[in-house]
C-alpha positions as CSV (number, residue, x, y, z in Angstrom):
1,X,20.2,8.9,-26.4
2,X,17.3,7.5,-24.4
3,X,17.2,4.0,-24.0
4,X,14.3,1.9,-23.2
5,X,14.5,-1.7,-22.8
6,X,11.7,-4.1,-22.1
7,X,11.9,-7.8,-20.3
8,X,9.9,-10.6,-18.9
9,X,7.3,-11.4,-21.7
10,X,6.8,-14.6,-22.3
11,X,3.9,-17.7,-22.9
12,X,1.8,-17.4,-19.3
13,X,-1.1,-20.0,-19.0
14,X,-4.5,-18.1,-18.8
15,X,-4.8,-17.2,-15.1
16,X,-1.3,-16.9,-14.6
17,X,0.7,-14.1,-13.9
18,X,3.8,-11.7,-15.2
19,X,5.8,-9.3,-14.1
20,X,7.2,-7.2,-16.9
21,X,10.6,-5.0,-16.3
22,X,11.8,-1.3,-18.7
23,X,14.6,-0.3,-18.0
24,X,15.6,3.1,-19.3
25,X,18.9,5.2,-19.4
26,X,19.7,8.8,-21.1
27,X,16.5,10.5,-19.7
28,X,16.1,12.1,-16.3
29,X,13.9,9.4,-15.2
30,X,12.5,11.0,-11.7
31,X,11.2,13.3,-13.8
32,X,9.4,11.1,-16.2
33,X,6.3,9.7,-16.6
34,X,6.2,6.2,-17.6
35,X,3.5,4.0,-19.0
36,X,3.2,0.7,-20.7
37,X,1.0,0.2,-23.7
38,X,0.1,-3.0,-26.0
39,X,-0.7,-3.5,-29.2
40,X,-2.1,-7.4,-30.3
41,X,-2.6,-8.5,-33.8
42,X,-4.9,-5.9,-36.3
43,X,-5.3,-3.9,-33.2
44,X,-4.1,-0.2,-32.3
45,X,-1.3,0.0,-29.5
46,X,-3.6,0.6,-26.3
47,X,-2.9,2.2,-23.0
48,X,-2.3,-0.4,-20.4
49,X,-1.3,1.6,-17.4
50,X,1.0,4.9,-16.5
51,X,2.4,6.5,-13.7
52,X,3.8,9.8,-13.0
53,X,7.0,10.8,-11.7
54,X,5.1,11.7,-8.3
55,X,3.5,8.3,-8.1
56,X,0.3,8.4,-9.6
57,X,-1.0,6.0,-11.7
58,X,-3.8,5.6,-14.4
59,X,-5.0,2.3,-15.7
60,X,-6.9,0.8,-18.7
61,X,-10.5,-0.3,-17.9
62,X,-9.4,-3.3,-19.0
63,X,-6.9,-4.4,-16.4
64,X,-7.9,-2.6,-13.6
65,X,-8.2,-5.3,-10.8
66,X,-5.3,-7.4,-12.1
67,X,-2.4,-4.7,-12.9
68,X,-0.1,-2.9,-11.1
69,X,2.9,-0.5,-12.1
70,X,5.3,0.6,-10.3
71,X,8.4,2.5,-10.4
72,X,12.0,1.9,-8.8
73,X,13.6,5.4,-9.0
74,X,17.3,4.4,-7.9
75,X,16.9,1.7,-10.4
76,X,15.5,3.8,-13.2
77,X,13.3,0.8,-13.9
78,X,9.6,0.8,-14.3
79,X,7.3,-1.9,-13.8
80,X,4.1,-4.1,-14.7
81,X,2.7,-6.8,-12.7
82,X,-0.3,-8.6,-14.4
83,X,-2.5,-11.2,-12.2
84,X,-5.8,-13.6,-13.7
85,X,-4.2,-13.3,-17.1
86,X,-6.8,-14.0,-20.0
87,X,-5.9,-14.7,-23.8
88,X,-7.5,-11.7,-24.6
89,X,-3.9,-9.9,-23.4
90,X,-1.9,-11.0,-25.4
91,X,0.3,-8.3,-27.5
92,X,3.0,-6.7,-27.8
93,X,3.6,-4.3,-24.7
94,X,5.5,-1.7,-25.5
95,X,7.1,0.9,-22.4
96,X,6.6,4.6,-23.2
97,X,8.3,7.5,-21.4
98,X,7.9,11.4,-21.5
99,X,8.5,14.4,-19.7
100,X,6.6,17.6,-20.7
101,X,4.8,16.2,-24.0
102,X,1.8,14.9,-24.4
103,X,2.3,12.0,-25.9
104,X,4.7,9.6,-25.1
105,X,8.1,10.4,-26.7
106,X,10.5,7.6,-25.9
107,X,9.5,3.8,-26.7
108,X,11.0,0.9,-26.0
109,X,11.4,-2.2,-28.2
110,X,8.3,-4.0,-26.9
111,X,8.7,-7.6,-25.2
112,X,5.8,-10.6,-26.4
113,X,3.1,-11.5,-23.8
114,X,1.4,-15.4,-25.3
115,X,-1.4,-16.0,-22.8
116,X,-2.7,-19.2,-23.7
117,X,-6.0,-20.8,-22.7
């Protein structure tokens, strides 16, 4: 079955930075379009940033400036670098994966980001 696992959250200091891993297994990932979302306390899960399998990528208004994802293919690992951290993102982020749906089918387990101010 498809697999999704999430690492590198963690308590940043506001203005910090992180680099958040997914790793996924049992879906053809070069054929996948990955994203990360979030979801903090009382709040909906968000989009944070996607990218297809040809490379392109899409990103919240939010964290435009200070995100980047990435993909390794021959490590069927995706990825999410976040720079100038601010409390305000802090959540749960949560790494998504589909193929020909809409929505995102696949989700991983989610990994705690703490920025504290």
């Amino acid at each position: 079955q498809v697999q999704l696992v999430e690492s590198g959250g963690g308590l940043v200091q506001a203005g910090g930075s992180l680099r958040l891993s997914c790793a996924a297994s049992g879906i053809d990932f070069r054929r996948s379009t990955m994203g990360w979302y979030r979801q903090a306390p009382g709040k909906q899960r968000e989009l944070v940033a996607t990218i297809t399998s040809g490379g392109n990528t899409n990103y919240a208004d939010s964290v435009k400036g200070r995100a980047t994802i990435s993909r390794d293919n021959a490590k069927n690992t995706v990825y999410l670098t976040m720079n100038s951290l601010k409390p305000e993102d802090t959540a749960v982020y949560y790494c998504g994966a589909k193929i020909t749906s809409v929505s995102m089918a696949y989700w991983g387990q989610g990994t705690q980001v703490t920025v504290s101010s």
